[in-house]
C-alpha positions as CSV (number, residue, x, y, z in Angstrom):
1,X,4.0,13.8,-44.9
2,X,6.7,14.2,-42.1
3,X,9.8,12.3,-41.7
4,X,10.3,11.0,-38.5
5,X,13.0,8.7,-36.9
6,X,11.7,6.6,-34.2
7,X,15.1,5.2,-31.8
8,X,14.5,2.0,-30.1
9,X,12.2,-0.5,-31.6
10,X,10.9,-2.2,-28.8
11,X,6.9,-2.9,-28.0
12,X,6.6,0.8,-27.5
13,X,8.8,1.9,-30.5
14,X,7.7,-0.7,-33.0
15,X,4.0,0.0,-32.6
16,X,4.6,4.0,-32.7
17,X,6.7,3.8,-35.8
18,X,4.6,1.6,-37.5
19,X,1.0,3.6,-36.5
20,X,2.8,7.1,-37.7
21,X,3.4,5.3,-41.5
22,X,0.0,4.7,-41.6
23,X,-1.0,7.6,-40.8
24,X,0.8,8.8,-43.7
25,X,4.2,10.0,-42.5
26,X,7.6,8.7,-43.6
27,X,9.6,6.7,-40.7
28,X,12.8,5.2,-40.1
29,X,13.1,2.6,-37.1
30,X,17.0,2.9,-35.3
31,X,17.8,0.2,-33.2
32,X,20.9,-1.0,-32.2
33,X,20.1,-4.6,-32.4
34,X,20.4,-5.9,-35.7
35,X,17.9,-9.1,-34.9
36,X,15.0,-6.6,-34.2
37,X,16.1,-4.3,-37.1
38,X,16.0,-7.4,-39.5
39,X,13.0,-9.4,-38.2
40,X,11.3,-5.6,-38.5
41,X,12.3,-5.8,-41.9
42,X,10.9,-8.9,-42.9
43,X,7.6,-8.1,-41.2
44,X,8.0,-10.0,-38.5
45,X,7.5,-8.6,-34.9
46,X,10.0,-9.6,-32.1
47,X,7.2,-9.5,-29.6
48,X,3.2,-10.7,-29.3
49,X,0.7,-8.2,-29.9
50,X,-2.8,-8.3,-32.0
51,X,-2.9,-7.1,-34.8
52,X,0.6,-5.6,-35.2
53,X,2.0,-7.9,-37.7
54,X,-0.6,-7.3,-40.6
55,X,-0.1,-3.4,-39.8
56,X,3.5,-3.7,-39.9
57,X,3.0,-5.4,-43.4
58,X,1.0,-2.7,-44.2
59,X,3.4,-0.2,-43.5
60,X,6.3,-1.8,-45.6
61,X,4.7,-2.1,-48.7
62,X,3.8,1.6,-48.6
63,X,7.5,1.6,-49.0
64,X,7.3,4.4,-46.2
65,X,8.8,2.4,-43.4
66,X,12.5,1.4,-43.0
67,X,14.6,-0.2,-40.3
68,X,18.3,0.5,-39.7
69,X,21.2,-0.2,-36.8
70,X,22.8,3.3,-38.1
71,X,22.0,6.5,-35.9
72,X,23.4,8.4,-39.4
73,X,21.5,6.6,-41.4
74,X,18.1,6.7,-39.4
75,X,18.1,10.7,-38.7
76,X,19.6,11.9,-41.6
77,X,16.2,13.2,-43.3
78,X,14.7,13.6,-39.4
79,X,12.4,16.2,-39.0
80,X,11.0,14.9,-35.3
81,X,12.8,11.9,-33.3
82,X,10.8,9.9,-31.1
83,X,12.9,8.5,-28.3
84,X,11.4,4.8,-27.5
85,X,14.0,3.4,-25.6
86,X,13.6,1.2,-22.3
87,X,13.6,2.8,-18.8
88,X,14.0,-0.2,-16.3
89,X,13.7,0.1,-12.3
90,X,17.2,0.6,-10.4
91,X,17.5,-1.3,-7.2
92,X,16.1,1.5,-5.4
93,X,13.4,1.7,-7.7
94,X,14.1,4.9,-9.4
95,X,14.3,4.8,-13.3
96,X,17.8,3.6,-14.8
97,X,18.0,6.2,-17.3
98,X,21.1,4.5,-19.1
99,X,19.7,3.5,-22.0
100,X,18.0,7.3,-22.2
101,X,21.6,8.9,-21.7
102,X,23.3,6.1,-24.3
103,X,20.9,6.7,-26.8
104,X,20.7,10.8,-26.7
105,X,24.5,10.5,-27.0
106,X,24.4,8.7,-30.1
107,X,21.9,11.0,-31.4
108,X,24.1,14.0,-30.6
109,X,26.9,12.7,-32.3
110,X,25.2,12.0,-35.6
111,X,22.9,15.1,-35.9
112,X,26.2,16.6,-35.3
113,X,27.3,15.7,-38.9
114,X,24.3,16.6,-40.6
115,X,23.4,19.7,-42.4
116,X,20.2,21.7,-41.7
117,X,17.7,22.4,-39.3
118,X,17.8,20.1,-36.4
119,X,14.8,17.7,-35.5
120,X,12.3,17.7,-32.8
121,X,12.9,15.0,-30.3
122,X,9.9,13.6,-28.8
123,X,10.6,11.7,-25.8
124,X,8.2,9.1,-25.6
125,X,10.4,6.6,-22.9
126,X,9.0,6.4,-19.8
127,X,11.2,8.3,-17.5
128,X,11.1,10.7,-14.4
129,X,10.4,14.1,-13.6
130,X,12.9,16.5,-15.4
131,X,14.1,14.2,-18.3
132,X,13.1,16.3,-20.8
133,X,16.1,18.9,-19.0
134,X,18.5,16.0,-18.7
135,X,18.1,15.4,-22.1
136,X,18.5,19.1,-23.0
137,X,22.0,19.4,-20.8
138,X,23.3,16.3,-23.0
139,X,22.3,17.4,-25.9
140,X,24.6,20.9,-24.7
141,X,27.6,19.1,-24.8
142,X,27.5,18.4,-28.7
143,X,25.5,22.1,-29.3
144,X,28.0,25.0,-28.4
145,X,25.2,27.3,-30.0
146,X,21.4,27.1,-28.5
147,X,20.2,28.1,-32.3
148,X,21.6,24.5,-33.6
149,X,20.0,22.8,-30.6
150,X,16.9,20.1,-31.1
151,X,14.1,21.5,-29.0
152,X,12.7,18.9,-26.9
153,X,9.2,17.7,-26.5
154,X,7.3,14.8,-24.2
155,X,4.5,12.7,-25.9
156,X,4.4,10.1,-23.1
157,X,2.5,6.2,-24.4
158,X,-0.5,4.9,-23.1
159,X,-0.2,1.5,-24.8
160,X,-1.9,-1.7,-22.9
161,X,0.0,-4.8,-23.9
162,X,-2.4,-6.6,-25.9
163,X,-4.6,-4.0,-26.9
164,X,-1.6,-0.8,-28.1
165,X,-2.2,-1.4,-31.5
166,X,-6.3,-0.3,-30.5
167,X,-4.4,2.2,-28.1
168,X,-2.0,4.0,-30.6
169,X,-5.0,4.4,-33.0
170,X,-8.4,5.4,-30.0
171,X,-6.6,6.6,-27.6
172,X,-8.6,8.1,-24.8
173,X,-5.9,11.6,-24.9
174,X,-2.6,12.5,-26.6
175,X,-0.4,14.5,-24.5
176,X,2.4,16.8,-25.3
177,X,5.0,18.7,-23.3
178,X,6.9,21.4,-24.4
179,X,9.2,24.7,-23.9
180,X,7.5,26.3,-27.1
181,X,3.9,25.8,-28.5
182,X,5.0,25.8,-32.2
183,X,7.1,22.7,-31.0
184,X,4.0,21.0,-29.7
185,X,1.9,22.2,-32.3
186,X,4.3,20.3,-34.7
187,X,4.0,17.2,-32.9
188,X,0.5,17.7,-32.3
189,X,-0.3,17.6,-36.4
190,X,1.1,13.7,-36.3
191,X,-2.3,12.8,-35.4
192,X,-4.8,15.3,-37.0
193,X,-6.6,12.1,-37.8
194,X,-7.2,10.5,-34.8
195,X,-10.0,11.6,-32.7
196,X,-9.2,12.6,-29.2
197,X,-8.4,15.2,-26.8
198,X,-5.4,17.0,-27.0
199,X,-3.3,18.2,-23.7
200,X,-0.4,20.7,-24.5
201,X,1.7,21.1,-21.0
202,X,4.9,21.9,-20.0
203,X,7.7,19.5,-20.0
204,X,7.6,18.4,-16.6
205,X,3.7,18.2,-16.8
206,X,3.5,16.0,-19.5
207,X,6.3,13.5,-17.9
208,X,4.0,13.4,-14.3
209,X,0.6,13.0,-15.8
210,X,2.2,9.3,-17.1
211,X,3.3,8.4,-13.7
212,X,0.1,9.8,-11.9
213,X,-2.3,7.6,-14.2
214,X,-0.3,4.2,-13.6
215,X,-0.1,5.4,-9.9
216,X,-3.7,5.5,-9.6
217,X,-4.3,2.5,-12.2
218,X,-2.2,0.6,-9.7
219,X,-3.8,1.8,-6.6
220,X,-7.5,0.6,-8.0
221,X,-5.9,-2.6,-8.5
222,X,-4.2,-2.7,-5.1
223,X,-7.6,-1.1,-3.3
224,X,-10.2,-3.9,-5.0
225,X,-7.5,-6.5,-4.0
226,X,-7.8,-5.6,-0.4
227,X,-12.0,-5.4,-0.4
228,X,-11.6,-9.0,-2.2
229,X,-9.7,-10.1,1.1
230,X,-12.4,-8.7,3.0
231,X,-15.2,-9.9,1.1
232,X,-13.9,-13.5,1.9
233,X,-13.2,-13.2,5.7
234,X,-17.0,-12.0,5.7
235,X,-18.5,-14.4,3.5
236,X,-19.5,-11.6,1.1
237,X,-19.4,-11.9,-2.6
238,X,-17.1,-9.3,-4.1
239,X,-18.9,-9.3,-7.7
240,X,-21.5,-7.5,-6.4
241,X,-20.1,-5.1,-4.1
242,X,-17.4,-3.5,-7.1
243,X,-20.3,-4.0,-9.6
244,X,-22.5,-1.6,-7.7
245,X,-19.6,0.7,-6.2
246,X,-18.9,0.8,-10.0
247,X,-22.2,2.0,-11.4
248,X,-21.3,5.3,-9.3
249,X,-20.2,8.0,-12.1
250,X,-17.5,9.4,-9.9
251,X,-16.1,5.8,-9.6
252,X,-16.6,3.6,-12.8
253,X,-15.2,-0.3,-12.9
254,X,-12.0,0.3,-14.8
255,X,-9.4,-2.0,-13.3
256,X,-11.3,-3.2,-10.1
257,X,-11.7,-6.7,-11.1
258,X,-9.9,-8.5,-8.1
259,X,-7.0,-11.4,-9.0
260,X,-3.6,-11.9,-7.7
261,X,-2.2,-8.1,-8.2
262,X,-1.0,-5.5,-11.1
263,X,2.6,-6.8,-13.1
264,X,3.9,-6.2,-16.4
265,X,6.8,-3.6,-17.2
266,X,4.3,-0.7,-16.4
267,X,2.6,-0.2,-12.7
268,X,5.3,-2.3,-11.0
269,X,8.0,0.0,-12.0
270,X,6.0,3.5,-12.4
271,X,4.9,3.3,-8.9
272,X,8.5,2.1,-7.7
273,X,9.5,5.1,-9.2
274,X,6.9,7.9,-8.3
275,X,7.6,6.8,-4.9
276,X,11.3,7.3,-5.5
277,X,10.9,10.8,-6.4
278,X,8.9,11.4,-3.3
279,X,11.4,10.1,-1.5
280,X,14.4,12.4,-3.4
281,X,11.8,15.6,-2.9
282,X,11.5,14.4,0.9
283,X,8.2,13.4,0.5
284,X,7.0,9.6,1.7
285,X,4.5,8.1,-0.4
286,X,2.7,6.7,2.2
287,X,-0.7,5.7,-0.5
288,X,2.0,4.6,-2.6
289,X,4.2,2.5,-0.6
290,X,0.4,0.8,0.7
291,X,0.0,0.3,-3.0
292,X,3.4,-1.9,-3.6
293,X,3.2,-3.8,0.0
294,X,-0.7,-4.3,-1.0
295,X,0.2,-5.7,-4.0
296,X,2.9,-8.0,-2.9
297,X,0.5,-9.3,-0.1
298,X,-2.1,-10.6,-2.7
299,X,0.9,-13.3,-3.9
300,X,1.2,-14.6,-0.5
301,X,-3.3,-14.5,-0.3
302,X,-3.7,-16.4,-3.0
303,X,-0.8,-19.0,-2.1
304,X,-2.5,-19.3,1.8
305,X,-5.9,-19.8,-0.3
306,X,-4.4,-22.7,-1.8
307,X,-2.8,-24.3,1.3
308,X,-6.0,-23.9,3.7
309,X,-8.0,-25.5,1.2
310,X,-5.5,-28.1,-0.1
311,X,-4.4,-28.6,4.7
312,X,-1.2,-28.8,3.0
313,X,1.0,-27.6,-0.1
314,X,3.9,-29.9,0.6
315,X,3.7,-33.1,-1.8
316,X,0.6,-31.3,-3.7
317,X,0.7,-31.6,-7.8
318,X,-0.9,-28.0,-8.5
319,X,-1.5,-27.2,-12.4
320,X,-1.1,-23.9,-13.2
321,X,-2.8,-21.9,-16.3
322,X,-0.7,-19.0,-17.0
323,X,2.1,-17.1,-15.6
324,X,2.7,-14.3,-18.5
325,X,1.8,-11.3,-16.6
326,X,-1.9,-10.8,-18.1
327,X,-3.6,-13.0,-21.2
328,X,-2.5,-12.0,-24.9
329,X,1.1,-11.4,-24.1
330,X,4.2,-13.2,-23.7
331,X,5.3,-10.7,-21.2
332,X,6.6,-12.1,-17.9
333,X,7.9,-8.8,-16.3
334,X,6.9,-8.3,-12.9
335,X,4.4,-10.8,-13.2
336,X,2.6,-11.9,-9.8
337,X,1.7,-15.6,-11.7
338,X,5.4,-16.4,-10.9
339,X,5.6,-14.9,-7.7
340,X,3.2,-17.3,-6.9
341,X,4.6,-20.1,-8.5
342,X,8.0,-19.6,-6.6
343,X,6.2,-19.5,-3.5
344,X,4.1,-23.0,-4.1
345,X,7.3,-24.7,-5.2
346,X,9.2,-23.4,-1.9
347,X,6.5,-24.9,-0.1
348,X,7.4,-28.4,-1.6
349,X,4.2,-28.1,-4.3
350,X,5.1,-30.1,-7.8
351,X,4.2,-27.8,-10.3
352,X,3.0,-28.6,-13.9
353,X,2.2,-25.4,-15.9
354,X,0.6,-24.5,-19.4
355,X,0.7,-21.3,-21.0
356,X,0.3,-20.3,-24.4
357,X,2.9,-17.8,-24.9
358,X,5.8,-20.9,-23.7
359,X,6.6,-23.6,-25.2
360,X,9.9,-25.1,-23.3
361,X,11.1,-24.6,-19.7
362,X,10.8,-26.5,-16.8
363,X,7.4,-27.9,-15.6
364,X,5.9,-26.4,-18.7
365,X,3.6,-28.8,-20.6
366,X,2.3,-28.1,-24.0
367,X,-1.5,-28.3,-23.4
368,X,-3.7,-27.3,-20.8
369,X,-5.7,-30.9,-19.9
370,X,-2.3,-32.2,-20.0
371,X,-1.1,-30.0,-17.4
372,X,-3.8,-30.7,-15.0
373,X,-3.5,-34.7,-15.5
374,X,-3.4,-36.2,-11.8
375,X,-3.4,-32.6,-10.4
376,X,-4.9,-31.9,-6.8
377,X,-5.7,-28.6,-7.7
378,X,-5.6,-26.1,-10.8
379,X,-4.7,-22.4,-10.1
380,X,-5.5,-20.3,-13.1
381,X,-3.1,-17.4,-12.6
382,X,-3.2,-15.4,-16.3
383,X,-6.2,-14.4,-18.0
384,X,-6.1,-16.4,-21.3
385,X,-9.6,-15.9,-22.8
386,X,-8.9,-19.7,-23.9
387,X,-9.0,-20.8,-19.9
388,X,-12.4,-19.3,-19.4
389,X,-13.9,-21.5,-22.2
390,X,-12.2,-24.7,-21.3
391,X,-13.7,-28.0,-21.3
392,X,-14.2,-28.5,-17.4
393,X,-15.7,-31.8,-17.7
394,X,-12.5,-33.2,-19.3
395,X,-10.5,-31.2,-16.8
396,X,-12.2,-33.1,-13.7
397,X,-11.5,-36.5,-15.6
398,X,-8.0,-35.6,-15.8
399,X,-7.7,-34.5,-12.6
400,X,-6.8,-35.9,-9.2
401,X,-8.5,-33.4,-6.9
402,X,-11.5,-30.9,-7.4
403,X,-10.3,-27.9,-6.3
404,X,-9.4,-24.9,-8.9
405,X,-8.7,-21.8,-7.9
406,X,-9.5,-18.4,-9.8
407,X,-6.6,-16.4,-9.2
408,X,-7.9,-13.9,-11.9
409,X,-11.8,-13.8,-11.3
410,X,-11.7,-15.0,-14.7
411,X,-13.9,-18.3,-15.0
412,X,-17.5,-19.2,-14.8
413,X,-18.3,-20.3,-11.3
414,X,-21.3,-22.2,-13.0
415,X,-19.1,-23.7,-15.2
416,X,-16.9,-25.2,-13.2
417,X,-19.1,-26.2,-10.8
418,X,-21.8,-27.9,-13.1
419,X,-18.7,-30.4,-14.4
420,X,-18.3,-31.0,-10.4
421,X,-15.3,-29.0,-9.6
422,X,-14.9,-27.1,-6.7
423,X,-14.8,-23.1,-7.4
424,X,-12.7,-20.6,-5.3
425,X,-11.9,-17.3,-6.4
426,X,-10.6,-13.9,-5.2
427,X,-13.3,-12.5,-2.9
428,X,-15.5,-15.0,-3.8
429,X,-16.0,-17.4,-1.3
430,X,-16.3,-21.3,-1.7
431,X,-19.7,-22.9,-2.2
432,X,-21.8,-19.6,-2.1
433,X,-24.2,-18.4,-4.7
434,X,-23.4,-15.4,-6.7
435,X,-25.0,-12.3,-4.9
436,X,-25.2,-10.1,-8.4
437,X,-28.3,-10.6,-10.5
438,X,-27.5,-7.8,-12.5
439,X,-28.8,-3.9,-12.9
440,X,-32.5,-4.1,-14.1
């Protein structure tokens, strides 16, 4: 059993500390906001995510789980610290590293008080190239003598929204970075018990490899996107095309389902700022920069979808199903599903939306048939495994028009069209039969 600290209790930090308690450690949650600290507390998570809140409950009554507001209080046992805290885009793009600085500062200053050997810290935020020195050089300012120093590591997270708890637990690698194998070795026997491959790299290593894998995450999205738009200018269905380029072995089908582009607080922001450090190296991104200004065009597709088939948008009641960034999260962040929605409304569109993360706002109704009541068309713009198996034949009784639009790929064509609805999705074009039968 190891004592660990976890600072900053967000999605990220939450789901870490509560995963290393289970798997038998002793943690202490720091936060600086006393609403998380105390809904932690009680068992109660501050965010949606499957299957956290049972796990969390778990990981209280072992007793081996606490939550504090103290920096004193939280590391004063500390063999490792994992640093959790949030690493928003700049203006420019580049990673604001505030909270990173604010937070190592605070550590400083309590481990500062304490006796004995100092802890690990594990940097598990999100952040660019060379952190893992920044932090170091902060951490100098408190630690005249190298000796009395924490050693630094990088353990970067590869949790999905909707799926981390699954993620933290089967995750497909674990990496660490360090200066010094023991170090890594140290952080590496946190997870003796869960089964998968383990990288040991330098600092800097270990910091690219999570900017490299959202990079190309984003850039399958951003590439199946733009064979979607071509699909539909030549009448081809896309279904088919990814479902055989995906058989290849080289390929795979991981993220090339076509919709209306990659959000969330992930791609959108680990892209921005990959292509930032290209730019600071004086290096242009030019894949990268194709990626963002491919992504931002499929908002403006799916929004000229709507007004060819609809002849005009101005006047149009539209009913929208979802705007959270993907299904099974109440995330909005970066989210294309209100990109789209802002662009409808500035083109005079009434808007009548259901979601089933929201429950007040603006335009937002509280059930999905009543959001399409008198509606000329129905965009579904999250995937909510709920929207997939709706009632279609109440949803053409309600409605005004036929049309609905699959902004996500993410209903039955047959279904829709069987309660006598007219289907159009992204790369599939109106009115044409399904060219994939299947591998036999």
């Amino acid at each position: 059993m190891t004592n660990i600290a976890v600072v900053g209790c967000g999605h990220v930090g939450a789901i870490t500390a509560t995963g290393l308690v289970i798997l038998g450690h002793r943690v202490c949650g720091v936060d600086t906001s006393e609403t998380v600290t105390r809904a932690l507390s009680a068992g109660q998570g501050h965010f949606s995510e499957p299957g956290f809140e049972p796990l969390l409950c778990e990981a209280l009554e072992s007793r081996r789980l606490r939550f504090t507001t103290s920096y004193h209080d939280g590391l004063a046992d500390a063999e490792l610290v994992f640093l959790c805290v949030n690493t928003p885009s700049t203006i420019t793009g580049a990673a604001d590293l505030s909270h990173v600085r604010a937070a190592v500062t605070e550590m400083a200053a309590a481990l500062c008080t304490l006796d004995g050997r100092p802890p690990i810290i594990v940097n598990k935020s999100t952040a660019p190239i060379g952190t893992g020195e920044t932090i170091e050089a902060l951490l100098a300012r408190s630690f005249s003598s190298a000796a009395a120093r924490p050693h630094i590591c990088t353990n970067p997270e590869f949790l999905r929204e909707g799926h981390a708890v699954d993620d933290f637990f089967h995750p497909d690698r674990i990496v660490i970075g360090a200066e010094r194998e023991e170090d890594a070795r140290c952080v590496m026997a946190l997870y003796k018990d869960i089964e998968a491959p383990v990288l040991i790299t330098d600092l800097r290593t270990a910091e690219m490899i999570k900017y490299v894998s959202n990079a190309f995450l984003a850039t399958r999205v951003s590439f199946v996107n733009e064979i979607a738009r071509l699909c539909e200018s030549l009448n081809v269905e896309v279904d088919g095309v990814m479902a055989g380029v995906g058989l290849d072995s080289r390929i795979g089908n991981a993220y090339f389902k076509p919709g209306i582009g990659y959000g969330g607080s992930c791609l959108p922001k680990d892209v921005a700022a990959l292509c930032h450090t290209g730019d600071s190296a004086g290096l242009t991104m030019r894949v990268l920069s194709a990626v963002q200004e491919a992504n931002v065009r499929q908002r403006t597709h799916a929004v000229n979808c709507l007004r060819r088939l609809l002849g005009t948008l101005d006047g149009k009641t539209i009913a929208v199903w979802g705007v959270t960034f993907k299904g099974g999260t109440e995330d909005l962040r970066d989210s294309p599903a209100l990109d789209v929605v802002a662009l409808l409304r500035n083109e005079g569109a009434q808007l009548k939306i259901y979601d089933p993360a929201l429950n007040s706002g603006d335009e937002l109704y509280g059930d999905a048939l009543l959001a399409v009541e008198n509606a000329d068309a129905l965009a579904v713009l999250s995937d909510w495994p709920q929207f997939a198996e709706a009632d279609f034949g109440a949803v053409r009784d309600g409605m005004a028009g036929r049309l609905v639009y699959d902004g996500r790929n993410h209903l039955s064509r047959n279904a829709v069209e069987a309660a006598g609805l007219l289907y159009y999705g992204v790369g599939r074009p109106a009115g044409r039969d399904s060219a994939l039968r299947g591998v036999v």
